[in-house]
C-alpha positions as CSV (number, residue, x, y, z in Angstrom):
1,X,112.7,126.1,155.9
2,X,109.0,124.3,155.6
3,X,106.5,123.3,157.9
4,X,104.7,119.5,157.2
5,X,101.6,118.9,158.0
6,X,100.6,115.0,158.9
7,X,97.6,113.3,160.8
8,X,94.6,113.6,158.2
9,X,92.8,110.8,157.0
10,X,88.9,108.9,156.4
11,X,87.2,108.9,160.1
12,X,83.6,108.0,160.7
13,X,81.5,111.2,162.6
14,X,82.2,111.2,166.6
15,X,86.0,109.4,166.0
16,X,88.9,112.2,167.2
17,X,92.1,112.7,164.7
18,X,95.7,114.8,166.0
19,X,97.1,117.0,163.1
20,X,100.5,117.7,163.4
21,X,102.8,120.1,162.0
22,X,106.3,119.5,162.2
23,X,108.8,122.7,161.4
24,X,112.2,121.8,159.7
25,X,115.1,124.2,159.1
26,X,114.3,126.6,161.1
27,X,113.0,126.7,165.1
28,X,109.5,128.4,165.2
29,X,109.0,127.0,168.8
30,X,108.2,130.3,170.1
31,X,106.1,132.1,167.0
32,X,102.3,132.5,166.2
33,X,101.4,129.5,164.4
34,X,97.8,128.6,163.2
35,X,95.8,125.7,161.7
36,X,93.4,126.6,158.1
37,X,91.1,124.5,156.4
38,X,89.7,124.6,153.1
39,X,86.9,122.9,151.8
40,X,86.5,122.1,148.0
41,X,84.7,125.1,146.2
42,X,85.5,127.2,149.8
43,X,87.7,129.7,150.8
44,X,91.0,129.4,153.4
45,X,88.9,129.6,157.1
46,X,90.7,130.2,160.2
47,X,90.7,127.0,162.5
48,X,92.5,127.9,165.7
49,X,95.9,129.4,166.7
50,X,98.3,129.5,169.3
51,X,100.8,132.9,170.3
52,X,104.2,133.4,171.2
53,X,105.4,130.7,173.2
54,X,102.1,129.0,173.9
55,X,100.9,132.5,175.8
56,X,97.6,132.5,174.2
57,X,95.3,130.5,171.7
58,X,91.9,131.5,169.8
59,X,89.5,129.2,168.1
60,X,86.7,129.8,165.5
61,X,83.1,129.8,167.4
62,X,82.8,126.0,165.0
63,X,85.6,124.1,167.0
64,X,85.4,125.6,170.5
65,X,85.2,123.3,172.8
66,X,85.5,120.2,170.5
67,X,89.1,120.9,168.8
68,X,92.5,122.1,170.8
69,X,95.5,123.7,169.4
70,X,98.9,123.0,171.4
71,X,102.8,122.8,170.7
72,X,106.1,121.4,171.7
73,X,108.5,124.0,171.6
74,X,111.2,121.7,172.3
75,X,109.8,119.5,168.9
76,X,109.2,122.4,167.1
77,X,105.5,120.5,166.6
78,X,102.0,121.9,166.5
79,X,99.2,119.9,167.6
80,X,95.3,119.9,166.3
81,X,93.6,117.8,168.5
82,X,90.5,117.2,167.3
83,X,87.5,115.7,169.0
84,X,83.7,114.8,167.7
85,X,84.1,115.2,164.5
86,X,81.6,116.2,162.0
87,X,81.0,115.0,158.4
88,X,81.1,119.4,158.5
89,X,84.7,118.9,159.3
90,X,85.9,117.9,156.3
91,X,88.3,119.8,154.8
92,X,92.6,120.1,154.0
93,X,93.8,121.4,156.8
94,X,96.8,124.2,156.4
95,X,99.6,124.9,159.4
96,X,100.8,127.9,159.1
97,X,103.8,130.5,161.0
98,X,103.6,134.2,161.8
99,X,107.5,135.1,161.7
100,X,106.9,138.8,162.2
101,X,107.8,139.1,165.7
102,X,104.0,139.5,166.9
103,X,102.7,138.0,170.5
104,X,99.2,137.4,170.1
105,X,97.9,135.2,167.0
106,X,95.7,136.3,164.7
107,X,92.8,134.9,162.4
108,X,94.0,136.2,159.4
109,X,95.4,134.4,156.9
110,X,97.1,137.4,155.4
111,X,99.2,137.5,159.1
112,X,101.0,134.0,157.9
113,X,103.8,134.7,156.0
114,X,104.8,130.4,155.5
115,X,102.5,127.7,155.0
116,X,102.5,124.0,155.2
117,X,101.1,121.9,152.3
118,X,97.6,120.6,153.8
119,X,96.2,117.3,155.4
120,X,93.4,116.1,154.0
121,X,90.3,115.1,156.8
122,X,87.6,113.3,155.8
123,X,84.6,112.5,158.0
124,X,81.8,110.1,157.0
125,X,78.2,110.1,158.5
């Protein structure tokens, strides 16, 4: 059971990127799942996250409006969509599940019990 986290790469500022994170070996279509990033030298920050089947999603007050989290529950896939981006953006960015049976999502990284390995975003001025 892992979850694979694809989509980074080297974008100029104001380009738009799409994370993915693709769950295989298990179906965690209808569980909390979240997007992290971590900067070098930074700690894990919560990006955005999305509840029990797609009920409810929260952002960080730095990507409201600009990012949107979504998912296929048929694909098993969640989706960072990310628009305007700033060279502020740059960071790995961590997919993560919440497989205790909660509805709402949470900003906690301590609430993900499986992670992804990251996707590296890198935006030049």
């Amino acid at each position: 059971v892992q979850l694979q986290a694809s989509g980074g790469g080297l974008v100029q500022a104001g380009s738009f990127l799409r994370l993915s994170c693709a769950a295989s070996g298990g179906s965690f279509g209808a569980y909390p799942m979240a997007w992290f990033r971590q900067a070098p030298g930074k700690e894990r920050e919560f990006v955005a996250a999305i509840g029990y089947s797609n009920r409810k999603t929260i952002y960080s007050d730095f990507v409201k409006g600009r990012f949107s989290i979504s998912r296929d529950m048929h694909l098993s896939t969640m989706y960072l969509q990310m628009t305007s981006l700033k060279p502020e953006h740059t960071a790995a960015y961590f997919c993560a599940v919440d497989r205790s049976l909660k509805y709402d999502p949470s900003s906690r990284p301590t609430s993900y019990d499986l992670w992804g390995q990251g996707t590296q975003v890198t935006v030049s001025s």
